[in-house]
C-alpha positions as CSV (number, residue, x, y, z in Angstrom):
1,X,22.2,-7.4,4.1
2,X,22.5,-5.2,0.8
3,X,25.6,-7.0,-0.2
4,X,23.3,-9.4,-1.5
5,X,21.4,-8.3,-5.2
6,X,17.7,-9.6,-3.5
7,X,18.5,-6.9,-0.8
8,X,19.8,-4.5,-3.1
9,X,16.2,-4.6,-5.4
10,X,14.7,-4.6,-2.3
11,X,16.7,-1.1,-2.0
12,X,15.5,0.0,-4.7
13,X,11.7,-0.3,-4.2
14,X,12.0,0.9,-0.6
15,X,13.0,3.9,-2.7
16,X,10.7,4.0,-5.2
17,X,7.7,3.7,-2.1
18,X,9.3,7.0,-0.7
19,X,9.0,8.6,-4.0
20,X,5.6,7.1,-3.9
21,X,3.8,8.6,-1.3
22,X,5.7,11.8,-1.3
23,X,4.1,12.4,-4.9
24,X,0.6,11.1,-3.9
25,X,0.7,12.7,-0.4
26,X,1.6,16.0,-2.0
27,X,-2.2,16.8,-2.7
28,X,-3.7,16.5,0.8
29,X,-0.9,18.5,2.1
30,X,-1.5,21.6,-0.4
31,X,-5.0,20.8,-0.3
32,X,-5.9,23.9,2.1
33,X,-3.9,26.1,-0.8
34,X,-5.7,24.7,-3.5
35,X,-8.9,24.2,-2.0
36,X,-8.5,27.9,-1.1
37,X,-7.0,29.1,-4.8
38,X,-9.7,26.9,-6.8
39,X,-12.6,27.5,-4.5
40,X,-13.3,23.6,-4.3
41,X,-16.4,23.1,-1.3
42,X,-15.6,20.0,0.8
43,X,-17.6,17.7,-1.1
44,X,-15.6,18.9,-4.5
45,X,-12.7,18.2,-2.7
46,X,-13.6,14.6,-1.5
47,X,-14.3,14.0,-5.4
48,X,-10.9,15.0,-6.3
49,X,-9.6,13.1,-3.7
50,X,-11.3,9.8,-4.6
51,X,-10.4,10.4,-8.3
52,X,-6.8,9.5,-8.0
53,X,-8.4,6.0,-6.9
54,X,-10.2,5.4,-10.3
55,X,-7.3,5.1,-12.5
56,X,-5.3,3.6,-9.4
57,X,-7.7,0.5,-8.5
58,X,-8.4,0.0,-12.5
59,X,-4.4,-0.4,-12.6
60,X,-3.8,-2.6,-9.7
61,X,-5.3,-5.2,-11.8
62,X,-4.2,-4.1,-15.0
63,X,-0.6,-3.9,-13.8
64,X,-0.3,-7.4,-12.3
65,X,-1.9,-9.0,-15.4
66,X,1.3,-6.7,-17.4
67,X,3.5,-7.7,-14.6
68,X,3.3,-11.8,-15.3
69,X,2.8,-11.3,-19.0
70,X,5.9,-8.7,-19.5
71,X,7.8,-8.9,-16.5
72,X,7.7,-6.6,-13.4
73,X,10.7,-4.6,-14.2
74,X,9.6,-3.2,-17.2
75,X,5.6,-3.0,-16.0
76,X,7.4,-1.1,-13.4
77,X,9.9,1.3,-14.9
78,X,7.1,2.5,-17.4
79,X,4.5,3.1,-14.1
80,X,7.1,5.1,-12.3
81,X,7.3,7.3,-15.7
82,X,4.1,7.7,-16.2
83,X,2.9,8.9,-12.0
84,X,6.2,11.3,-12.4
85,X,4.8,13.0,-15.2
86,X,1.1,13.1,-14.0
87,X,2.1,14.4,-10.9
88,X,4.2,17.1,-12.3
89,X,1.5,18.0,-14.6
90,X,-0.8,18.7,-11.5
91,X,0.9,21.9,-11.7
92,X,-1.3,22.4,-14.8
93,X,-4.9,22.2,-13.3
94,X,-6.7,25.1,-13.5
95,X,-10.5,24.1,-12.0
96,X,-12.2,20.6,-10.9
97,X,-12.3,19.5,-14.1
98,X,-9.0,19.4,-15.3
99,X,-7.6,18.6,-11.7
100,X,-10.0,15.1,-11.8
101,X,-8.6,14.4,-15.4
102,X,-4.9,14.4,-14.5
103,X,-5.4,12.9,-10.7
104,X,-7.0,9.4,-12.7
105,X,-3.5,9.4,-14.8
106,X,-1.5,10.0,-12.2
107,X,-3.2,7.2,-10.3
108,X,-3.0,5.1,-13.7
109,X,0.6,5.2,-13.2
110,X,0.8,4.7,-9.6
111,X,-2.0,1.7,-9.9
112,X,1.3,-1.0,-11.0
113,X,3.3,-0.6,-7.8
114,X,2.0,-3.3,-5.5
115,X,1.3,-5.8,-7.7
116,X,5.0,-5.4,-9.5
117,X,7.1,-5.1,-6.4
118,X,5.1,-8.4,-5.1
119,X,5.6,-10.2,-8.6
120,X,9.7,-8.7,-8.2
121,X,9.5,-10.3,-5.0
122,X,8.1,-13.7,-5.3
123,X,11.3,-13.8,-8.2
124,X,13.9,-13.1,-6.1
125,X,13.2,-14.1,-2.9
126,X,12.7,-17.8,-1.2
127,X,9.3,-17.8,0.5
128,X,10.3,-17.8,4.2
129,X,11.4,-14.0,3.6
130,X,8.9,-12.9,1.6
131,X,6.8,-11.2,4.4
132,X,9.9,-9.7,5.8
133,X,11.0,-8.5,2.1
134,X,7.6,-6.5,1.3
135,X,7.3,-5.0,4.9
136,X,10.8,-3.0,4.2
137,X,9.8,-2.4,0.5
138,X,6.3,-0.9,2.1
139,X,8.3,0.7,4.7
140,X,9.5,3.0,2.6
141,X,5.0,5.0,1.2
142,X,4.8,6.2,5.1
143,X,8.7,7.5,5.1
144,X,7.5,9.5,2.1
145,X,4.2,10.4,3.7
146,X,6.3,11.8,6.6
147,X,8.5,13.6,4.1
148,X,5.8,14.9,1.9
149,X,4.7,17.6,5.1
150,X,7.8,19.1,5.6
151,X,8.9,19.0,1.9
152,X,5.5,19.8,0.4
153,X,4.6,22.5,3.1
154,X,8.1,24.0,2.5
155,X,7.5,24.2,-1.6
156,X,4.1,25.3,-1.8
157,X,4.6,28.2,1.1
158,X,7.8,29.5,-0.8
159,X,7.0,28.8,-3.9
160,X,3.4,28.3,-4.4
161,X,1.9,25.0,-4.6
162,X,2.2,23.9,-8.1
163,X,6.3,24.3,-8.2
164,X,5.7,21.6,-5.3
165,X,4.4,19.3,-7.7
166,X,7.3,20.1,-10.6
167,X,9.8,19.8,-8.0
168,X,8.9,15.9,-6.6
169,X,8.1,15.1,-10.6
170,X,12.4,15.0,-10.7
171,X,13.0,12.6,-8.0
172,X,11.2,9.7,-9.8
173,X,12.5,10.5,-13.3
174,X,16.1,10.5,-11.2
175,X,15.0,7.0,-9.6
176,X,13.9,5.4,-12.9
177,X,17.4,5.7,-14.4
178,X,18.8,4.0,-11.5
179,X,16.1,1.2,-11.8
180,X,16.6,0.9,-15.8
181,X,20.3,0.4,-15.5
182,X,21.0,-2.1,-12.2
183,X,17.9,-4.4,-12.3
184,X,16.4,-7.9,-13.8
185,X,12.9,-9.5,-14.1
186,X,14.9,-13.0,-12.9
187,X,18.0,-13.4,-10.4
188,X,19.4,-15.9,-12.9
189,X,19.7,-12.9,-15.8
190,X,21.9,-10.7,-13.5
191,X,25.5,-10.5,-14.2
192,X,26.4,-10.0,-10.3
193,X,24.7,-12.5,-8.8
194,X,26.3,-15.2,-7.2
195,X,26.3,-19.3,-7.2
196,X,25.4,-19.4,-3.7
197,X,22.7,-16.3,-3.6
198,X,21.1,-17.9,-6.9
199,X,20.7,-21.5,-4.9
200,X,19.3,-20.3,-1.5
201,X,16.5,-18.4,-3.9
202,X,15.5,-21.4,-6.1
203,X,16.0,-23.7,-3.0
204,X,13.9,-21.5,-0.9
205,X,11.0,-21.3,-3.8
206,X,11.0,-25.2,-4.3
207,X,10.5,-26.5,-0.8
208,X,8.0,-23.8,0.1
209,X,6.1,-24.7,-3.3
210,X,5.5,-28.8,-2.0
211,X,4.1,-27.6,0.8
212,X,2.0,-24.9,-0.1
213,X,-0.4,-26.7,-2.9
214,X,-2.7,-29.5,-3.6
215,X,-5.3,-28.9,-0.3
216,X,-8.8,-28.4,0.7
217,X,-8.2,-24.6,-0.9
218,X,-7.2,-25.9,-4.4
219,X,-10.3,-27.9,-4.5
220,X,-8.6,-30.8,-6.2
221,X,-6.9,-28.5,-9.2
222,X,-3.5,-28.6,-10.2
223,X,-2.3,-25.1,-8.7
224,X,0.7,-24.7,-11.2
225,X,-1.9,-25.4,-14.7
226,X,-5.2,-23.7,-13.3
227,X,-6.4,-20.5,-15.0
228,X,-6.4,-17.0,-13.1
229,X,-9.8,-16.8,-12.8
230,X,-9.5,-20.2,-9.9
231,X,-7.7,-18.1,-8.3
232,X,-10.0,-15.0,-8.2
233,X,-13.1,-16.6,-7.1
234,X,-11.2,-18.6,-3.9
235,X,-13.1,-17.7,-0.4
236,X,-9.9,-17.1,0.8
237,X,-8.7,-14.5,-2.1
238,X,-12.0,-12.6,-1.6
239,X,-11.6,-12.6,2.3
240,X,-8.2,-11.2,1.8
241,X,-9.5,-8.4,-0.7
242,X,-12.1,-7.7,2.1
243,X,-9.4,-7.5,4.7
244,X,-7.4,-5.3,2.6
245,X,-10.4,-3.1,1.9
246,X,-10.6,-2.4,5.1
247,X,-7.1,-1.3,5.6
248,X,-7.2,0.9,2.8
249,X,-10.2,2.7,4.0
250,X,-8.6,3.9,7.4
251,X,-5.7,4.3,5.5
252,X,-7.0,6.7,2.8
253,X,-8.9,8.6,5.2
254,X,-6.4,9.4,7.1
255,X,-3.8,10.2,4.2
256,X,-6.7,12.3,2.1
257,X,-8.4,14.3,4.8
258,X,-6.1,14.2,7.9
259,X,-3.8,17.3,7.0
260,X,-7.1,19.1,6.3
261,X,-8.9,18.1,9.7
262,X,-6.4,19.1,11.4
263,X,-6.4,22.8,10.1
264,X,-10.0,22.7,10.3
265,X,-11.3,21.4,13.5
266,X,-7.9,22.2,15.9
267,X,-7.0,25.6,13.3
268,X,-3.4,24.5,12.9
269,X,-1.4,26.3,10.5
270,X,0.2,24.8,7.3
271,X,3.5,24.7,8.6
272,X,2.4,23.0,11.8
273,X,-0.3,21.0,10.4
274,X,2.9,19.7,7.5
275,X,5.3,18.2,10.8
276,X,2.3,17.3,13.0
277,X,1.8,14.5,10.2
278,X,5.4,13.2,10.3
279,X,4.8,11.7,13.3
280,X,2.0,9.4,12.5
281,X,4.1,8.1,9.2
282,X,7.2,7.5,10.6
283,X,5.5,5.0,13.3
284,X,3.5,4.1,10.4
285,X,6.9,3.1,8.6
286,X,8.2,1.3,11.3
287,X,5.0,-1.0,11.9
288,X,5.2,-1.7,8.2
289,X,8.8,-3.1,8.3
290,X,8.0,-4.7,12.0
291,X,4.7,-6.7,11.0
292,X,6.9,-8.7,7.8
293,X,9.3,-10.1,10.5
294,X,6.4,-10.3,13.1
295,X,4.3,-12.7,10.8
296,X,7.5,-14.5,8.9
297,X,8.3,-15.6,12.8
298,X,4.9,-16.8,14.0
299,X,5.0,-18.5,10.7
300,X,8.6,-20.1,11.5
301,X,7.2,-21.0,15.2
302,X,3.9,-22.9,14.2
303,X,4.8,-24.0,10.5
304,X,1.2,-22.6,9.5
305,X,1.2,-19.5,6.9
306,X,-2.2,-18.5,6.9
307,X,-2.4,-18.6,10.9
308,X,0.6,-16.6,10.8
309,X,-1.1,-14.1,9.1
310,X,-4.2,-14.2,10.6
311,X,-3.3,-13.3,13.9
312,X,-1.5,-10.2,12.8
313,X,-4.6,-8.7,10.4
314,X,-6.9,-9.7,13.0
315,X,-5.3,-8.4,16.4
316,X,-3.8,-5.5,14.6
317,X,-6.9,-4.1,12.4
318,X,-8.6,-4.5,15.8
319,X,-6.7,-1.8,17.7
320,X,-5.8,0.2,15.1
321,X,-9.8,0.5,14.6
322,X,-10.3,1.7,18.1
323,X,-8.2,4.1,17.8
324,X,-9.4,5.6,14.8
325,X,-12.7,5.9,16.3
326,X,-11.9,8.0,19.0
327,X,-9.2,10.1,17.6
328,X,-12.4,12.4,16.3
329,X,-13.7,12.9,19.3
330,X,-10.8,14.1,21.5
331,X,-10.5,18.2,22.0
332,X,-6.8,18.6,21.7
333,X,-4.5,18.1,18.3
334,X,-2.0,16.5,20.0
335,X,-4.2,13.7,21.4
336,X,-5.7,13.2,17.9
337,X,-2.1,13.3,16.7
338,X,-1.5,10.8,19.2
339,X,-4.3,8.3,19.0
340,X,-4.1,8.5,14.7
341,X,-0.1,7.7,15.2
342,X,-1.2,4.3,17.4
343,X,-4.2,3.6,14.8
344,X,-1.5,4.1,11.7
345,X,1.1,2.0,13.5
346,X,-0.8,-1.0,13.7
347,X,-2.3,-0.5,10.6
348,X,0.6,-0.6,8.8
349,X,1.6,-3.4,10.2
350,X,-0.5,-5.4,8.5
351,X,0.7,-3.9,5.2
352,X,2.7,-6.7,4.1
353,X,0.5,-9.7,5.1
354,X,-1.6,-9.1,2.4
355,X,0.8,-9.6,-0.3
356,X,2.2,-12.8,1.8
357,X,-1.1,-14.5,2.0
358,X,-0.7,-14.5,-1.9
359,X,2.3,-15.7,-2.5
360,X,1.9,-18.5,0.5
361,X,-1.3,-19.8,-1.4
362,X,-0.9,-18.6,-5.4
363,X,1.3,-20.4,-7.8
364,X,4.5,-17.9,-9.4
365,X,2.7,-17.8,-12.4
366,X,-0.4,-15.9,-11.5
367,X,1.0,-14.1,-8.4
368,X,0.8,-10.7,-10.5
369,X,-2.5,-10.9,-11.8
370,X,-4.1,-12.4,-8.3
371,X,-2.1,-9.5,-6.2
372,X,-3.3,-7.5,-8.6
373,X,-7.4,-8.2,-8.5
374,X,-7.1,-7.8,-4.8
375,X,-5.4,-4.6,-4.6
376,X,-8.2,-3.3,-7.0
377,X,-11.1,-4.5,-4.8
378,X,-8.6,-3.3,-1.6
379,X,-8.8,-0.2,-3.6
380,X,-12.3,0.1,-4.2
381,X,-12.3,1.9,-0.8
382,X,-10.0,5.0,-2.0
383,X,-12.6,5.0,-4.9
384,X,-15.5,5.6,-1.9
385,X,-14.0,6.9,1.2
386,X,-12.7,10.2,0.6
387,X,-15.3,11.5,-1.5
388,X,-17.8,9.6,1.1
389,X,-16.2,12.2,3.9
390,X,-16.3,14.9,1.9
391,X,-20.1,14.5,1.6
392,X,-20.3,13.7,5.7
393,X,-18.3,16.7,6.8
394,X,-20.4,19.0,4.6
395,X,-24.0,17.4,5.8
396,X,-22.2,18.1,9.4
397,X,-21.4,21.5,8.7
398,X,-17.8,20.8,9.2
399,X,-17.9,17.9,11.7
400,X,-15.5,15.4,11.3
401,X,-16.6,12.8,14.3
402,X,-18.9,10.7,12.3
403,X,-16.7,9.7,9.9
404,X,-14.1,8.5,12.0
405,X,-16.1,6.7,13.3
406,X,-17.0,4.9,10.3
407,X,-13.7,4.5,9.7
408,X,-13.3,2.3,12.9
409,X,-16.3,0.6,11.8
410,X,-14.9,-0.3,8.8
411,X,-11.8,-1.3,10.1
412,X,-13.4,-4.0,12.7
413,X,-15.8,-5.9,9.8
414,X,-11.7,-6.0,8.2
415,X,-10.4,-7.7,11.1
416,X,-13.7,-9.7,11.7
417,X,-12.9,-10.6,7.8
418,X,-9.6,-11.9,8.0
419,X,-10.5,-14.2,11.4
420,X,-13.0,-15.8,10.0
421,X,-12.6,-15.9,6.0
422,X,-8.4,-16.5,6.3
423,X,-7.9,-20.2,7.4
424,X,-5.4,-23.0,7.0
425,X,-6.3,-25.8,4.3
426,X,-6.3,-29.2,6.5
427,X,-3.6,-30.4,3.7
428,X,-1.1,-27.7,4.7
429,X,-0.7,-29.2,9.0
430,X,2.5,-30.6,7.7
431,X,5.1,-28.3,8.9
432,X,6.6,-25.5,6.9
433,X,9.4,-24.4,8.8
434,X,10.9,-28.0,8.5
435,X,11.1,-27.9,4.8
436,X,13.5,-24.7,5.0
């Protein structure tokens, strides 16, 4: 499979989302050391958490609008620079202030991600893969989730928490060089493409693009010469961003205040806490690559994309909220372990839907920018949610069951969202899978 050069930048991002969510995982997993070495009170340390999201949602936006005006792969390579450094710098905070400062760059930086690899993506690939192409590209943020435990825990206990941060700064400065020298904004620029590669792409594109424009959700307009801001005020956009929001609430919860619960309520030690979180990521991983394929083949059996992806947000958000909700209430670590590793599995695999709803219903031109504006209201939630916690667990006196269940409550309006605000224009009952 990564013979072929759509594979191989496929590759490359699945790297660069290791990389990813080893640097922004590494916080939550020293969290106990600096929470104890800067003498940060649970609320404090929610507000540090949910400052990463500031400069992060702002940039979601910001970054696909760069991505369609400038092209992905330099929007991209400059992102990846700038989260390395920021994260390195972490190293440098010496109270809440200057912590907050350098967590809203480093989530400046990381804000581009999404919305580039999906504009990269909607270049090089022909639409019936694109599902399948982001779920192994978003395969790779819970892979370095798992990682960032064992590699974070190991740093920060043998060399005290801030090396931690110097040390994963290199691995992105060492991926940017590979990105900088083997990649293109368009498969038609690169010199090892070939004939046959280069025609299933633009082949693919084409037949997918007369069949996904011109219905009831288009309202009339020509999709290919309408300005972004059609786009942005579609039901069907919103209901997505609603979706998403969802989805990254659970998701930030878990990845901000998880490690700290469990050293907290089931008094787990660093070491033990960093691998009892590996588990929960590497499912998490696995649903992420599994719920591309899983929606690209409902779409193949009933021709419909946005039924496609319905059924996966909806039935998936559904469980995975379920078992967030209980996962505060059970005695043991292991069965919270257990429960959050279920919830994470089918949450991440409704990772790549998102991005495929967009690019089944947005023209190429404005994929960026509209990726982008839902990703920041998606993101809103990292903006609220951890801080939100922070401010529940200290008014419970160190209770964590109330907000997971609002977590799961979250979770079901996102699933309730999708089923009813995601639906298949009338125009589009002509069957997909016979124009590939």
């Amino acid at each position: 499979m990564f013979k072929s050069q759509r594979w191989f930048v496929v590759a490359l991002f699945f790297l660069a989302g290791v990389v990813n969510y080893l640097d922004r995982a590494a916080l939550s997993i020293a969290a106990p050391l600096i929470q104890q070495d800067l003498h940060f009170t649970h609320a404090e340390l929610g507000v540090v958490f949910s400052s990463f999201f500031i400069g992060y949602a702002i940039f979601n936006f910001v970054g696909g609008v760069l991505s369609d005006r400038y092209g992905a792969k330099r929007v991209f390579g400059v992102a990846m620079a700038v989260w390395s450094v920021f994260c390195g710098a972490t190293a440098l905070a010496g109270g809440i202030v200057s912590l907050i400062i350098l967590r809203v760059l480093f989530g400046m930086g990381e804000g581009p991600f999404s919305s580039s690899n999906s504009k990269m993506v909607n270049n090089w690939f022909p639409k019936r893969e694109v599902a399948s192409a982001i779920g192994v590209i978003s395969s790779g943020t819970p892979l370095g989730g798992a990682l960032a435990g064992p590699v974070v825990g190991y740093l920060a206990v043998q060399f005290g928490w801030r090396w931690a941060f110097v040390g994963i700064m290199l691995l992105g400065l060492l991926w940017l060089v590979a990105w900088v020298t083997t990649t293109t904004d368009e498969p038609r620029d690169h010199p090892r493409i070939t004939r046959a590669e280069l025609e299933l792409i633009t082949n693919g594109q084409r037949d997918m693009h007369r069949n996904a424009h011109g219905g009831e959700y288009q309202n009339g307009a020509d999709a290919e010469h309408a300005p972004l801001l059609h786009f942005l005020r579609q039901p069907l956009v919103l209901a997505t961003a609603g979706a998403f929001f969802a989805y990254n609430y659970v998701l930030f919860f878990f990845l901000s205040w998880f490690p700290t619960y469990l050293t907290e309520a089931h008094h787990l030690s660093l070491r033990d806490m960093s691998f009892a979180t590996v588990i929960p990521w590497v499912l998490g991983s696995i649903g992420l690559a599994l719920g591309g394929f899983v929606s690209d083949a409902i779409l193949k059996a009933t021709g419909k994309a946005l039924l496609s992806r319905k059924i996966v947000l909806g039935v998936c958000l559904g469980i995975s909220a379920l078992c967030v909700g209980f996962a505060g209430r059970v005695a043991s670590a292991p069965g919270a372990v257990a429960l959050m590793s279920v919830a994470i599995f089918f949450l991440y695999m409704t990772g790549s839907v998102y991005w495929a709803v967009i690019q089944d219903t947005v023209p190429r031109r404005h994929v960026g920018g509209v990726g982008g504006f839902v990703h920041f209201l998606a993101n809103l939630a990292g903006v609220i949610g951890p801080a939100a916690t922070g401010f529940i667990v200290q008014a419970a006196h160190g209770s964590y069951k109330s907000a997971f269940v609002l977590a799961g409550a979250i979770a079901i309006g996102g699933a309730i969202c999708s089923v009813i605000g995601i639906r298949e224009p009338r125009s589009q009952a002509v069957s997909i899978g016979r124009a590939w």
